[in-house]
Every structure is written in structure tokens, then in C-alpha cells.
N, C-alpha and C positions, 0 to 999 in steps of 0.2 A: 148825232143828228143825221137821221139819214133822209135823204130829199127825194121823193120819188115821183113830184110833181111842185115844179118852182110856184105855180098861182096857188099853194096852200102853206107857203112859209109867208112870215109879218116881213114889215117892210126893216125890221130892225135885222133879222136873219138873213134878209138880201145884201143888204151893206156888208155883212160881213161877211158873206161872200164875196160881192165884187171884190172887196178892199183885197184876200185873198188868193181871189185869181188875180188880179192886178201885179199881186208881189212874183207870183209865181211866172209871170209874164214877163216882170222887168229883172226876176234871174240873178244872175251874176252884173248886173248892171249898177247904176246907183240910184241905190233906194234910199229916196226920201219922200215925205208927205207929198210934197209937191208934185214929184214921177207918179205916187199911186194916184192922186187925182185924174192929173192927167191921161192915165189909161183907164182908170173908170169914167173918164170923159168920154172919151173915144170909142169906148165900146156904149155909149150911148144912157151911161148910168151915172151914177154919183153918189160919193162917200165923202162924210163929214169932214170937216179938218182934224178933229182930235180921232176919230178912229185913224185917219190915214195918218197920223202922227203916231197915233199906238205902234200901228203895222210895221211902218218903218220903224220906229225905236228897237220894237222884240225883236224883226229879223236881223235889223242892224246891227242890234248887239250880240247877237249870238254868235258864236264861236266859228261855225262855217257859213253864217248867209242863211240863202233860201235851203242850201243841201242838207240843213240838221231838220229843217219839214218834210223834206223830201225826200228819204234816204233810198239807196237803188234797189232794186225788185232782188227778190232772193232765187236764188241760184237753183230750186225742186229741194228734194230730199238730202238732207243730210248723207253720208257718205257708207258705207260700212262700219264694219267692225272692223279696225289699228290692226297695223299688222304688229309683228312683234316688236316692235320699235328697234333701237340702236343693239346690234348684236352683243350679245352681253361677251365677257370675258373671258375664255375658254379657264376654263379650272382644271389646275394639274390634278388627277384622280392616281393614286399610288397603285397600283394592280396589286393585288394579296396573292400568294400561292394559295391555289386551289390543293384541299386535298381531297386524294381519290377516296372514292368512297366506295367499299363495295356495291355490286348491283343489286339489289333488293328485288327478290321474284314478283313478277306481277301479280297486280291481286286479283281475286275476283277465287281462287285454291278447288281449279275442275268444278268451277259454274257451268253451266250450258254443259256440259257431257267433255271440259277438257282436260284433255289428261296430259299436255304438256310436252307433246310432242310435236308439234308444229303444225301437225294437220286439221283441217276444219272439217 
């Protein structure tokens, strides 16, 4: 529900707003029915008893309070790309004898005008 003007939601959409901001107002506090009235009192409005009983019940039962509605702003963009993680394990590599191999004339056998003599 996106609200882009409060005098076009019902009066039943209003409550549960207030009741909402109310919770989100009394925080890490103690919420109960009674607290959320009270501050929909205050701010000059007013929610039922069984919605502000509702409000209270979900937030209060939930695992962290008002911070499982409210969870904190993200951080931009995810990160790069990992780097190589934990250095892997140097692995012994056994060195082989190399054997010599004769040199193999280069190819290309007096292309361009060469005759093998070093000069261009």
C-alpha cells in the first residue's frame, strides 16, 4: 500500500497506520495494548483495543521486537569479486630432467629472400 496522500486512505487504513507508528515510536520500550493507545492518543488519533492488542501481541512476540520490522538500511553495493580465499597448499612438484633436444631450423626454409645467413 503505497500512500501518497493520507485524505485518500479509509479510516480502517488509518488505524493501522497509527497503531504502527505508534509501535515503531514506543521501540525497544514496553509494548503493550495500552502504550500503543496511549501514543495514538497523543499524537491526537486513536486505535481500537483489539488492533492495539494485535500490534502488541506480533511485535511482542517476535524474536527481536520492533528490529525484525525494521531491519537496518543496507550498506550500497555488494562487494567485488573474492579474492582468492585461504592460500591453498604449496604442492611438492618433482622437477623431471629435461632432455636436450636438438635445435630445429626455423621455419618459414628462405621465405622472404632468406638464405640463412643472418642478414635482412
Amino acid at each position: 500500500m503505497a500512500i501518497t496522500n493520507l485524505s485518500e486512505i479509509t479510516d480502517a487504513q488509518k488505524e493501522e497506520l497509527v497503531a504502527s507508528l505508534a509501535c515503531l515510536v514506543i521501540g525497544e520500550g514496553e509494548l503493550t495494548s495500552e502504550s500503543v493507545q496511549a501514543v495514538a492518543t497523543a499524537s491526537g488519533n486513536s486505535v481500537s483495543d483489539s488492533l492495539a492488542a494485535l500490534f502488541a501481541t506480533v511485535v511482542g512476540n517476535s524474536k527481536d521486537g520492533m528490529k525484525t520490522f525494521t531491519p537496518p538500511p543496507g550498506g550500497g553495493g555488494g562487494g567485488g569479486g573474492g579474492g582468492g580465499g585461504a592460500a591453498a597448499a604449496e604442492e611438492v612438484v618433482e622437477e623431471e630432467e629435461e632432455e636436450e633436444e636438438a635445435e630445429a631450423p626455423a621455419g618459414g626454409g628462405g621465405l622472404f629472400g632468406d638464405d640463412g645467413d643472418g642478414d635482412y
